[in-house]
C-alpha positions in Angstrom: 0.0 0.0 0.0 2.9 2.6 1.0 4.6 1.9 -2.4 1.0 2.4 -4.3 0.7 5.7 -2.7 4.8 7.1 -3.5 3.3 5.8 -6.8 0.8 7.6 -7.3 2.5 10.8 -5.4 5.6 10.3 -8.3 2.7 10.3 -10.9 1.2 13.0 -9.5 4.3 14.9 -9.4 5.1 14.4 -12.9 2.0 16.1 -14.3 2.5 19.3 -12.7 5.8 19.4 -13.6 4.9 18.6 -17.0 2.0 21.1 -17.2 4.6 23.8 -15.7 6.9 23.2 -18.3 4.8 22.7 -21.3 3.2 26.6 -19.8 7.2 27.7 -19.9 7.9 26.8 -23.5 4.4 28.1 -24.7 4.5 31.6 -23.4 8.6 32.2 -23.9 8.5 30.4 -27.5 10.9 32.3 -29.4 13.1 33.2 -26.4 14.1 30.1 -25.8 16.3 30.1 -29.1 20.1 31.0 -29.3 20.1 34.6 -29.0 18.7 37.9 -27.5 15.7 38.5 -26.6 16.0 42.5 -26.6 12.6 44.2 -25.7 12.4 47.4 -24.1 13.8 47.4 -20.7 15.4 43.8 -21.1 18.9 44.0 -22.7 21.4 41.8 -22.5 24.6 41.8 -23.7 27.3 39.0 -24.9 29.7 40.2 -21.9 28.9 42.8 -19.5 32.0 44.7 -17.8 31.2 45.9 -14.1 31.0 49.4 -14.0 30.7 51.5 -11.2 27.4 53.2 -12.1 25.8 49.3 -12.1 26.7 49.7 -8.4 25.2 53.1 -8.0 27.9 55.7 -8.4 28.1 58.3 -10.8 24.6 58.2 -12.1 21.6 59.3 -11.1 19.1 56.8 -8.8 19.6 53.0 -8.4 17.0 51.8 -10.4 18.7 48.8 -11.6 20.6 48.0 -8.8 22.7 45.8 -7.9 20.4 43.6 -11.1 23.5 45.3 -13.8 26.4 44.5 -11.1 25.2 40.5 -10.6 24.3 40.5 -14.3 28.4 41.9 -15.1 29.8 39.2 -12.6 27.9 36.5 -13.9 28.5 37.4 -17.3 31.7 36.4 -17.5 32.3 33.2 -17.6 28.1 32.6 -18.8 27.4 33.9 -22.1 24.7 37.1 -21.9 22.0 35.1 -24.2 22.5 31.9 -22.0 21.9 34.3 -19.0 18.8 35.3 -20.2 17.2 32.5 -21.1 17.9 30.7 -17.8 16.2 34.1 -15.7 13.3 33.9 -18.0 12.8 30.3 -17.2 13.3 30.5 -13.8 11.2 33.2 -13.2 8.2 31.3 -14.8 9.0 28.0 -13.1 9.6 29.2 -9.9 6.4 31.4 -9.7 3.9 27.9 -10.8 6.0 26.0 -9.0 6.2 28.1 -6.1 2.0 28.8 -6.3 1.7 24.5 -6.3 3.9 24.7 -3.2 1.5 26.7 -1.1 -1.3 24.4 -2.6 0.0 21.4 -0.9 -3.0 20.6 1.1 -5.0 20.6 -1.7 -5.2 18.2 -4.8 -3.4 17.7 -8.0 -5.9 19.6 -9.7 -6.3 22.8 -7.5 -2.6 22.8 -7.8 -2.3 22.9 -11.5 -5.2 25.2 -11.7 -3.1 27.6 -9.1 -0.1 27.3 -11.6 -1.9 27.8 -15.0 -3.4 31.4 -13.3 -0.3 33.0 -11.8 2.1 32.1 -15.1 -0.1 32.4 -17.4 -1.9 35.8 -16.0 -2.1 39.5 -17.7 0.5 40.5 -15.7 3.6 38.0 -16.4 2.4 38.8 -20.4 2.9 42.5 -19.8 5.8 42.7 -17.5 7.2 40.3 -20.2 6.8 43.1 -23.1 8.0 45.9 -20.6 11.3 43.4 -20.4 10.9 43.7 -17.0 12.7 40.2 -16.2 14.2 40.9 -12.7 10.5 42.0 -11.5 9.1 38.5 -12.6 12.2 37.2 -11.4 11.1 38.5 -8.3 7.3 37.7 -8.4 8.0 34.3 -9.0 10.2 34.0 -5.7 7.4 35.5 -3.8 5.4 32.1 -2.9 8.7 30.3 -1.7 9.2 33.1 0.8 5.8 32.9 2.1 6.1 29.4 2.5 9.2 29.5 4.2 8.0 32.3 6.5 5.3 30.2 7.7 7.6 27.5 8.4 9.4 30.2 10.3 6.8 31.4 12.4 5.3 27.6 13.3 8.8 27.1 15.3 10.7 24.9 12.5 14.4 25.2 12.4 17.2 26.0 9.8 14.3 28.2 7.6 16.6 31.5 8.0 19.6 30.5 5.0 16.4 29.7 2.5 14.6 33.4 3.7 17.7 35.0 3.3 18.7 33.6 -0.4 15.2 33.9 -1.5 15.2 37.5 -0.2 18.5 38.1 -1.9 17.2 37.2 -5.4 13.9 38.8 -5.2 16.2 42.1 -3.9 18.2 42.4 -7.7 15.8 44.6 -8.0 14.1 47.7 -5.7 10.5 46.9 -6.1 11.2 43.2 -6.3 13.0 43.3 -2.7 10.2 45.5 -1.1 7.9 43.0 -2.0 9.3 40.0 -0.9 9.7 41.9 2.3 6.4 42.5 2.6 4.8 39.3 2.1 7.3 37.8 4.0 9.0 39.0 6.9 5.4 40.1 8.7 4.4 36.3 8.5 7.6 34.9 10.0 8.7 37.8 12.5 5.0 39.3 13.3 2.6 38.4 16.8 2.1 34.7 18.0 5.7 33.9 15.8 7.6 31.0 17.7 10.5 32.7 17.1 12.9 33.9 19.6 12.6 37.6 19.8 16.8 37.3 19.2 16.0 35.3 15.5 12.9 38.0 15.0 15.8 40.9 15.2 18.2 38.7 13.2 15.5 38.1 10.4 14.6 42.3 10.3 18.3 43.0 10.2 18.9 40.4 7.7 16.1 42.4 5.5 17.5 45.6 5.8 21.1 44.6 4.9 19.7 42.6 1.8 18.8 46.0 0.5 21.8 48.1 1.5 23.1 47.8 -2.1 20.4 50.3 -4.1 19.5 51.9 -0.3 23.1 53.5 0.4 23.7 54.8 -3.2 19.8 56.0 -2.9 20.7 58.0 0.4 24.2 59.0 0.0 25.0 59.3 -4.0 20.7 60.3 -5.1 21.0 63.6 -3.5 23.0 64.3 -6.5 20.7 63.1 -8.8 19.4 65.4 -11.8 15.7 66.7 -10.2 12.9 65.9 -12.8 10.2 68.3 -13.8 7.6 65.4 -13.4 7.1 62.7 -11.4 5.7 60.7 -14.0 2.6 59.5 -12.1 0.1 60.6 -14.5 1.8 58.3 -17.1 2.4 55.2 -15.3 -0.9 54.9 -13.7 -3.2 51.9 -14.2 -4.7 51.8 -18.4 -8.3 50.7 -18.4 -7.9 47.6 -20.9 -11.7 47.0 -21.8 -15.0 48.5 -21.6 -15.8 47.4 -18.0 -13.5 50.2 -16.8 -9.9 49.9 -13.8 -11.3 48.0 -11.5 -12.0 44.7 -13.9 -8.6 45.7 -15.4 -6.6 45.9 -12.0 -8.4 42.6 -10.6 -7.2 40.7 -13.9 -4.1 41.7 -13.5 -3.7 43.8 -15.9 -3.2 47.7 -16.4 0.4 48.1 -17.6 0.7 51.7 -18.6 2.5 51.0 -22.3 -0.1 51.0 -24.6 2.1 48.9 -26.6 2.7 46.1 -24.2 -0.7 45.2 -23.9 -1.8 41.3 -25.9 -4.6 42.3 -28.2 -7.2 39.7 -26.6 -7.2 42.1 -23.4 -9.1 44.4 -24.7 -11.8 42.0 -25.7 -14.6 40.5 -23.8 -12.5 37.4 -23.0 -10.2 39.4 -20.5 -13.8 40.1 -18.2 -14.8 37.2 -19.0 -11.6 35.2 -17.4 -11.5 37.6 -14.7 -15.0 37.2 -13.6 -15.0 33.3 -13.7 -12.0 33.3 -11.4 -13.5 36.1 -8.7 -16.3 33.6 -8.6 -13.8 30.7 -7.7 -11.9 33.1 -5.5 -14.8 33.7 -3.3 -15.8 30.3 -3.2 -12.2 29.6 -2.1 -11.7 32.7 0.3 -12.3 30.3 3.4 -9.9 27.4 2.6 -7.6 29.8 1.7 -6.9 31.0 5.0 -6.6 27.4 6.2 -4.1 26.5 3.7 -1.9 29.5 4.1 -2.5 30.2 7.8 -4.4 33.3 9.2 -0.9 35.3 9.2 0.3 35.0 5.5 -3.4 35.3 4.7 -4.0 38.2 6.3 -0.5 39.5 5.2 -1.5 38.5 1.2 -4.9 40.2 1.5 -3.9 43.6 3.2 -0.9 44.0 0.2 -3.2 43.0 -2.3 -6.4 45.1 -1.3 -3.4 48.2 -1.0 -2.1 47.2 -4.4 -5.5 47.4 -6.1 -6.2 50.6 -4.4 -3.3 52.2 -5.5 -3.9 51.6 -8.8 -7.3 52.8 -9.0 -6.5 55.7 -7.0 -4.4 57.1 -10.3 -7.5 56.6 -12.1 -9.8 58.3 -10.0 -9.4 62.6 -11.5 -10.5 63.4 -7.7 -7.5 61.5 -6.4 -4.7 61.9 -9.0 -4.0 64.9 -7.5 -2.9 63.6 -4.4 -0.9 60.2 -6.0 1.1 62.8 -8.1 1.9 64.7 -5.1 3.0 61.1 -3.2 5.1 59.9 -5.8 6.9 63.1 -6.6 6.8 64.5 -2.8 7.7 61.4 -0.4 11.0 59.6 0.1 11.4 56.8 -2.2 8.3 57.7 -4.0 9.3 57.3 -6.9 9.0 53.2 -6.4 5.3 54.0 -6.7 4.8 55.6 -10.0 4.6 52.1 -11.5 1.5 51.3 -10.3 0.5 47.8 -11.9 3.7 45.8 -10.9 2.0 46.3 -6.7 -0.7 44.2 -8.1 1.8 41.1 -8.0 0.3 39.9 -3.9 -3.3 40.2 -5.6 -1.8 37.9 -8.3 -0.6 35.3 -6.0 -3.7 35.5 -3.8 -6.1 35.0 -6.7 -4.7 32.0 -7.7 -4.2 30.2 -4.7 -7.9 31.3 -3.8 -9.3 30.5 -7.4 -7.7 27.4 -7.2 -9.0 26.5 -3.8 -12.6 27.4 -4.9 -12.3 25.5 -8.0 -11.2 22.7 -5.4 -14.2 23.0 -3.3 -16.6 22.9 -6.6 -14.8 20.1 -7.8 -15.1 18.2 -4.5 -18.8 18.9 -4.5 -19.2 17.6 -7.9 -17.7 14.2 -6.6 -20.0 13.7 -4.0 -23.1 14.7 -6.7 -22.3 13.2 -9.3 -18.7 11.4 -9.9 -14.6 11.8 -10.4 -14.8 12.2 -13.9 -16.6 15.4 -14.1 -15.2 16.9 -11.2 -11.5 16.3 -13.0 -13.7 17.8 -16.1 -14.1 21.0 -14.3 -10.6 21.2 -13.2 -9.3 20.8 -16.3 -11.8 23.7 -17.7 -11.0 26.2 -14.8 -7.1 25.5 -15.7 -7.8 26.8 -19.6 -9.8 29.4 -18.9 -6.4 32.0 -18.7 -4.8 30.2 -21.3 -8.5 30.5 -23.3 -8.9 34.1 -22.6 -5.5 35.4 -22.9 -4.1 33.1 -26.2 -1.9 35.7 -27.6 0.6 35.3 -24.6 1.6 32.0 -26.3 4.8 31.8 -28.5 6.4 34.5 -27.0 3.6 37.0 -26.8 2.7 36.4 -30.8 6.4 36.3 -31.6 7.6 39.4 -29.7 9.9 37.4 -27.9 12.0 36.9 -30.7 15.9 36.3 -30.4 18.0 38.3 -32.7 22.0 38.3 -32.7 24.3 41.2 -32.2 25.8 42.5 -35.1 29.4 42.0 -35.4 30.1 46.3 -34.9 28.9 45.6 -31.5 32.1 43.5 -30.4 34.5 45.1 -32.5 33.5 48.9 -31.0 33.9 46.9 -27.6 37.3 45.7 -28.6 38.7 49.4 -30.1 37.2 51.1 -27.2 38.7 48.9 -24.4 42.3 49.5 -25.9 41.7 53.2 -27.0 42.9 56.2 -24.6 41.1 57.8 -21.7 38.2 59.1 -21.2 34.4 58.1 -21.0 32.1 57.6 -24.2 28.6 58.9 -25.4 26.0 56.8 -26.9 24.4 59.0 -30.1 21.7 59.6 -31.1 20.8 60.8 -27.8 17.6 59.1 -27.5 16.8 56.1 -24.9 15.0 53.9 -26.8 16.3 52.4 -30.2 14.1 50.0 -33.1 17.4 48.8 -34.5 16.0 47.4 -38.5 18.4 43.9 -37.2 15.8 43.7 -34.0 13.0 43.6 -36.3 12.4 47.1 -35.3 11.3 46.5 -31.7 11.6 49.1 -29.2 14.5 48.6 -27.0 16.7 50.2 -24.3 20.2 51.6 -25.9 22.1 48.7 -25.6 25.7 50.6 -26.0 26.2 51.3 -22.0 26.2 47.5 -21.1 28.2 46.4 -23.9 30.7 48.6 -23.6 34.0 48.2 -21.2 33.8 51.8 -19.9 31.6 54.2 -18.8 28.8 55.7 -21.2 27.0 58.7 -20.7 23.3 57.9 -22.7 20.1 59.7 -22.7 17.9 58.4 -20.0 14.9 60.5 -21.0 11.2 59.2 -21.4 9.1 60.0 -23.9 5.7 58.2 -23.4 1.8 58.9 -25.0 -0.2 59.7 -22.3 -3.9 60.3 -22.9 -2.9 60.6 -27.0 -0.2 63.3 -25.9 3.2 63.0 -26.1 4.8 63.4 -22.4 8.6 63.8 -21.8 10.1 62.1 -18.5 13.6 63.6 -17.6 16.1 61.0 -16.4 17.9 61.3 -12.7 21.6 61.2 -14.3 23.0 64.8 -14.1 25.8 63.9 -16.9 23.1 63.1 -19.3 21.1 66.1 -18.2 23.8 68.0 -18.7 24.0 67.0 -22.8 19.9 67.2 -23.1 20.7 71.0 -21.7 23.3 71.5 -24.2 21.1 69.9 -27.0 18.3 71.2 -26.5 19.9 75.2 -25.8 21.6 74.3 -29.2 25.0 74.8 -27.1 28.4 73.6 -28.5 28.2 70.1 -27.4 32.4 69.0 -28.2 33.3 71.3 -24.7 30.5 70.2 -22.6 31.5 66.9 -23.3 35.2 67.5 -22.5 33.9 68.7 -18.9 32.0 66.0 -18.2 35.2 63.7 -19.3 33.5 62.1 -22.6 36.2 61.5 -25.3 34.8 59.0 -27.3 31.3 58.8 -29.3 29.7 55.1 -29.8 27.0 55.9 -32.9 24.6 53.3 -33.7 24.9 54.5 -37.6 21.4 52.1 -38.1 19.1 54.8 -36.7 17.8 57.5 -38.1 19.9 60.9 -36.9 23.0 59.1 -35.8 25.2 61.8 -36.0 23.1 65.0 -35.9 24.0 65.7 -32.3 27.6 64.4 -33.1 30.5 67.4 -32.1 32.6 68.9 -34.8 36.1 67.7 -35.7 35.6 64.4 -34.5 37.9 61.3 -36.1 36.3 58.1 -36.7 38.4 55.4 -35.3 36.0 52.3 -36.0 33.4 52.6 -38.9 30.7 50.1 -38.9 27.1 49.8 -40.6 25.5 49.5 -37.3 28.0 50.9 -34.7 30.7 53.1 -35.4 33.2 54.8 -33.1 34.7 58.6 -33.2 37.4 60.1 -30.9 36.5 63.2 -29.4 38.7 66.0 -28.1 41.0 65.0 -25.3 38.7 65.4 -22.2 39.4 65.9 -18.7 39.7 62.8 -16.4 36.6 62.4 -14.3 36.6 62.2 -10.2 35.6 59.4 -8.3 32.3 59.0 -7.4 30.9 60.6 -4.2 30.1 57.5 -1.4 32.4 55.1 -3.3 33.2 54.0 0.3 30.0 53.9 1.8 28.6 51.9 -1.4 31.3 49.5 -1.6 31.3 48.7 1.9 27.3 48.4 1.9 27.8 46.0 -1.1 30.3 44.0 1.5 27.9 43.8 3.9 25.7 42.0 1.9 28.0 40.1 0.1 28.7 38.6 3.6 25.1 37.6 4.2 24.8 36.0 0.7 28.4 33.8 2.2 27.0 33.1 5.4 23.0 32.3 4.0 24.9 29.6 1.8 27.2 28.6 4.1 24.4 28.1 6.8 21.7 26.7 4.4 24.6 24.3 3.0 24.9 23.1 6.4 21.8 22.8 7.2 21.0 20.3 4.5 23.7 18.4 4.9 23.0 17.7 8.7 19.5 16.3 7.5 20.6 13.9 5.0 23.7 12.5 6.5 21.8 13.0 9.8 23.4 11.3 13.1 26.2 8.5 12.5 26.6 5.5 14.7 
């Protein structure tokens, strides 16, 4: 009988992980295939030097830190395209299979119903055209560190090392670590916790120091940042998506603010449709739900997903805009906010842990009515209904995933530019987003500062179509405010540059205005039909960063905890399978 069960466990076992992986390869398709997947915010290069703005100095605010820094030290010795493909992966796999985890108590079926609506949801689609990979990456970790914080807080032992490296790879990103502190350390640290009020410290201060490495730069080097005329909350509010208005919109998931990164089925009766069938199954589930997850991470789940949900229909509300604008652009570390649709993500996890605990319950009634067969019947239905009412997520989101190669100017700029003299380079034309014609013509971040072994001063300005207006966003970094001035005054450009210690010009020669903005008397050193590279006048050599120090050391700090989580977590498996020796 014991062997009939591990038998039937095994078997069990195998279905979701096949149903998890054939969800994988259907929605990333085409980024799955040697290459690079280079859509908007998601660029990867072949081989990505550390710099030291990737660890926060000498640009304006750490938006992508430490993601650049881990992405440069990995880099090296794992090609950029292999890279990618394996974060893309794992951020898909470890959000279904993370959502099947907290689903234990329930069937097979609830589980792969749970897994089909958090990876195959509006907002992994969108977040996937936005390129935004460490977010997912993030998302995805999400229900391991809820279930390891209720193992936490019920008094089990050696949960800290798997908290802590969980933490630390939801943190390679800002938004990504606030969130996994939030659903997380509240569970395992908050009232009626079993543990020591020594471990409840050790857990907080093992949160804070998991964020030191965009926190210090934020404090110490973002008071130097280049102030912006805008916070931008206006544009990256929730988008209505259908006729039935925000709130269907923000309880599907969806609402990303680029127009353009929106599947074409979402704004079609299917998305309500989908979104109403699983608020049904949510409700029915609400009660199980909290006896699954416990009363702490339920409670924790539901008050960060009600907030998320509100926040985004606050920004779509003209008697509260006001007073988001004034948040965002006003409060410390607002600007995490403006984004409103990636705070959905705890609403995300809770609807499909509830829908599939109500689609559970259903199911379970159908048994006793009527038999297995049907109830299985209606499992399998609820599990299609996102795949069903979003099908333009599959194959890469229609194809957008595609993978393209570099051209061959890319590496040989890289090559000139790492042996050529002093001095930091531009990226021209001084735009931030590119449609290179060998990228199919998708919209893409300049790729030119991460492949490049120095420094690159590049546009970090916005421009975005807000309520069928154009809208310009000025970036944080004062270097590149400081050519957008000079650009845009129509001032000489060659001595500004000098100043700012800029002797070299990369030019992607494939886009339109290349060299309008390019400084007189310049020599080109590298010619190319897609990048090309001029020497400048001789500049003058540029300081070192203000709070090196204190940024360096913070990025010690929590190198340290990543070396002692491991160590610890390392240990602690070991102990349990060798176990005590006679």
């Amino acid at each position: 009988m014991p062997s009939r069960a591990y038998g039937v466990a095994r078997y069990a076992a195998a279905v979701r992980a096949l149903v998890l992986s054939a969800l994988v390869v259907t929605i990333l398709g085409p980024a799955l295939l040697p290459g690079y997947t280079l859509i908007r915010d998601q660029v990867f290069v072949p081989d990505q030097s550390l710099l030291p703005w990737m660890l926060g100095l000498g640009g304006g605010l750490p938006r992508s830190v430490p993601q650049d820094a881990v992405v440069a030290l990995v880099s090296g010795p794992v090609p950029g395209w292999l890279l990618e493909k394996a974060a893309l992966v794992a951020a898909l796999a470890l959000l279904g299979s993370g959502v099947s985890r907290l689903l234990r108590p329930a069937g097979t079926g609830a589980r792969i119903v749970g897994t089909c609506v958090a990876v195959w949801s509006a907002f992994v689609a969108e977040r996937l055209l936005m390129g935004h990979w460490t977010l997912l990456l993030a998302v995805g970790v999400l229900p391991w560190l809820v279930d390891v914080a209720r193992r936490a807080r019920s008094g089990e032992r050696g949960t800290w090392a798997a908290w802590a490296l969980w933490l630390l790879l939801a943190s390679l990103t800002v938004t990504g670590g606030l969130l996994a502190l939030a659903v997380s350390l509240p569970v395992a640290v908050g009232p009626r916790s079993r543990l020591s009020p020594v471990r409840r410290w050790a857990w907080a201060a093992s949160g804070l120091i998991a964020q030191l490495p965009w926190l210090v730069p934020a404090l110490v080097v973002g008071s130097a940042a280049a102030p912006q005329a805008a916070s931008g909350a206006e544009v990256f509010h929730l988008r209505a998506e259908n006729g039935l208005g925000a709130v269907i919109t923000a309880l599907g998931t969806g609402g990303i603010w680029n127009a353009e990164a929106v599947p074409g089925s979402r704004t079609t009766i299917l998305a309500p449709l989908a979104t109403v069938v699983l608020l049904l199954l949510a409700a029915f589930g609400a009660r199980r739900t909290v006896l699954v997850l416990g009363r702490a991470a339920s409670l924790t789940l539901a008050s960060l997903a009600l907030a998320g949900v509100a926040w985004n229909l606050a920004g779509s509300v003209e008697q509260l805009a006001s007073a988001v604008e004034w948040a965002v652009g006003t409060l410390p570390g607002g600007g995490v906010l403006r984004d409103a649709q990636k705070w959905l993500a705890p609403w995300l996890l809770l609807l499909a842990v509830s829908s599939a605990l109500g689609a559970d319950r259903v199911a379970r009634d159908l048994v006793a009515r009527t038999d297995r067969p049907t109830a299985r019947t209606l499992l399998v239905g609820v599990a299609l209904v996102p795949v069903l009412c979003l099908p333009d997520a599959a194959w890469g989101v229609t194809g957008q995933l595609a993978a393209v190669d570099y051209p061959a100017d890319y590496a040989t700029v890289r090559d000139r530019l790492a042996a050529a003299g002093p001095g930091d380079a531009i990226s021209l034309p001084w735009q931030s987003l590119r449609r290179f014609p060998w990228n199919d013509g998708r919209s893409v971040l300049d790729p030119v500062p991460r492949a490049m072994t120095r420094t690159v001063v590049a546009s970090d300005t916005l421009v975005v179509r807000a309520h069928g207006e154009l809208v310009t966003l000025s970036g944080e970094d004062p270097s590149a405010a400081r050519v957008s001035a000079a650009i845009a005054t129509h001032e000489p450009l060659g001595p500004v540059l000098a100043d700012l210690g800029v002797g070299w010009a990369v030019v992607a020669t494939d886009v339109p205005g290349a060299t309008d903005d390019l400084p007189p008397d310049v020599v080109l050193v590298s010619p190319g039909e897609h990048l090309a590279l001029y020497r400048l006048a001789p500049a003058a050599p540029r300081a070192v960063p203000d709070g090196t120090t204190a940024v360096l050391l913070a990025d010690l700090v929590t190198a340290c905890l990543l070396v002692a989580a491991a160590a610890v977590g390392i240990g602690t498996v070991t102990a349990r399978h060798v176990g005590p020796r006679d």
